[in-house]
Each structure stands twice: as C-alpha cells, then as structure tokens.
N, C-alpha and C positions, 0 to 999 in steps of 0.2 A: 199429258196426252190422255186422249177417250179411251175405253177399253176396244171400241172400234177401231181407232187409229193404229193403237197397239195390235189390233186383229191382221192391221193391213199391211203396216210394217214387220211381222212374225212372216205372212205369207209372202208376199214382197221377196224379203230373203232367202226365202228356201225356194221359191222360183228361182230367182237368181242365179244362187247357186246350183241347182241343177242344170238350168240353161248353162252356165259355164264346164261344166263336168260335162258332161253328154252331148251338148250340141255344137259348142263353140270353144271347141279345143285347139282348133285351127284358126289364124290370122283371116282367112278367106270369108268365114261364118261368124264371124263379129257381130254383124250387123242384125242377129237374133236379140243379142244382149242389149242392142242400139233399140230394137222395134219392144223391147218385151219394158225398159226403162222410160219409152214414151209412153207407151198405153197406159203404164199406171201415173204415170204426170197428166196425161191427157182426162183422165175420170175421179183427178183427184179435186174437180170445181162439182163430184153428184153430190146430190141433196137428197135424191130419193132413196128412203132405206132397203126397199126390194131392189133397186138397181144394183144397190153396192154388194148387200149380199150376193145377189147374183154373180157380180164380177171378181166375188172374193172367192166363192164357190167354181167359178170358169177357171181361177188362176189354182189355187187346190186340186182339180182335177188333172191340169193338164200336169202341173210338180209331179202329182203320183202316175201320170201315165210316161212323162219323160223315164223318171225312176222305175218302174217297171217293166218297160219295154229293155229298159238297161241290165235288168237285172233276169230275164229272159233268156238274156243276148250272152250272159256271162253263163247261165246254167245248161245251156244250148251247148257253148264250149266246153263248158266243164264235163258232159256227161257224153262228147264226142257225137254229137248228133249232125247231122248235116254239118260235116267237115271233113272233109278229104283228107287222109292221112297218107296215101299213097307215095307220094313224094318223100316225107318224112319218114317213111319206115325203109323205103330203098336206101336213105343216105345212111340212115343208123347202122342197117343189115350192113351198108358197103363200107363203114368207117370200122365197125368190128371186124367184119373179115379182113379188111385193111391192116390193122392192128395187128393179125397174127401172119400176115404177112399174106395172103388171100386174096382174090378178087372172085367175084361172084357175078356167074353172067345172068342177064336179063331172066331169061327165059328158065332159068333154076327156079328166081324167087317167086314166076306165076305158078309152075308145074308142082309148087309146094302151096300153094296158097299162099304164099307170103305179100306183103307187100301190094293184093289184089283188094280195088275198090267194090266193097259189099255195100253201097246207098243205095242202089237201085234196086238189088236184090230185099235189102230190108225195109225199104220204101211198097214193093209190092206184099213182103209177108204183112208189116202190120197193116197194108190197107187190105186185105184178103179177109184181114183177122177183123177188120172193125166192122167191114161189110158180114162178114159172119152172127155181130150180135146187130145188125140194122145199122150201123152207123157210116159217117162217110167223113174220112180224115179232109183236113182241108188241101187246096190247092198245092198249097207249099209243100205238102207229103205226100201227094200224088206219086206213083211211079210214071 
C-alpha cells in the first residue's frame, strides 16, 4: 500500500467509526454508514492529487466536527447547562422525605426555591452580562 492509500484507509476508519458512535447508534440511521461507505468506494477510481486531498481533508473535517459536536453535547451536560433538572430534583426531594416517612407538598418546594427552573432567569443574566462588554450570546442562549 502507498502512503496515500494508508492516508485513506487511517481516515476511512476513524470516520467510520465516528459515524457509528454518534450518528447511527440506532437501526433507523444506518444508512449514514451505508452513504458514508459508498462515497469513499465511489472516489476511490480519482487520479487527481488535489482532488483526493481534498476529499481526504472533507472526510477529516467532518470526523472532527461529528467528534466535537459530541463532545459539546457531553460537557453541556456535564456542567448542567441548558437542562431541566426540575423534575429530577422534586423526585429526589419526594423520595427522601418519603424515606423518613414524609410527603412534601408542591408548593413548599417552590416557596423554598427548591426544585424551581432558573434557565431563563440565567439565560437573561448572562446575556445582560455579554451585552455589558459589546457582545451578543447566540440564539440558543437567548432568554
């Protein structure tokens, strides 16, 4: 094998594999892995060397943007940002009081702040705060 071949088959794989990780995890989305295994059958007759690079550079790019949009999505959660815990913190609150034999009514856990949705409230401080130094958070952070 050329060290190009070997270029092709290195990226190849790790597309692959990403498209199987991230986009077609499900039965339904198969057919990424079906479209993404023809393109490179289908440009494996180029001859022209700007081409291939090109299309070895296309398939690198979108690996690292699958991969990073992934890994976005994971620190998004991790850091509790745009996710609703509201739900999750009434059932916790109502399984502990539960526990000591307790039930806890609705309207305790708002009157406490407990278990109350602050996104919108922190959606508008930090866009307050970015328009403060000139800046404009995107759409997504909008309040």
């Amino acid at each position: 094998m050329s060290g190009e071949a070997l270029q092709v088959a290195k990226v190849y794989c790790h597309l692959l594999k990403a498209v199987k990780k991230h986009v077609a995890k499900e039965e339904n989305k198969r057919h990424f892995i079906k479209y993404t295994t023809e393109e490179f059958r289908n440009n494996c007759k180029l001859s022209d060397p700007s081409s291939i690079q090109h299309k070895i550079k296309l398939a690198e790019n979108y690996t690292l943007l699958l991969n990073s949009v992934h890994h976005h999505k994971d620190l998004l959660f991790s850091y509790n940002i745009a996710v609703d815990r509201t739900d999750e913190m009434k059932r916790v609150l109502g399984k502990s009081a539960a526990s000591v034999g307790l039930q806890l009514p609705d309207d305790l856990l708002f009157s406490y702040n407990i278990a109350v949705d602050r996104t919108y409230e922190m959606k508008r401080v930090l866009g307050k705060s970015a328009a403060s130094v000139g800046l404009q958070l995107p759409d997504v952070y909008q309040p």
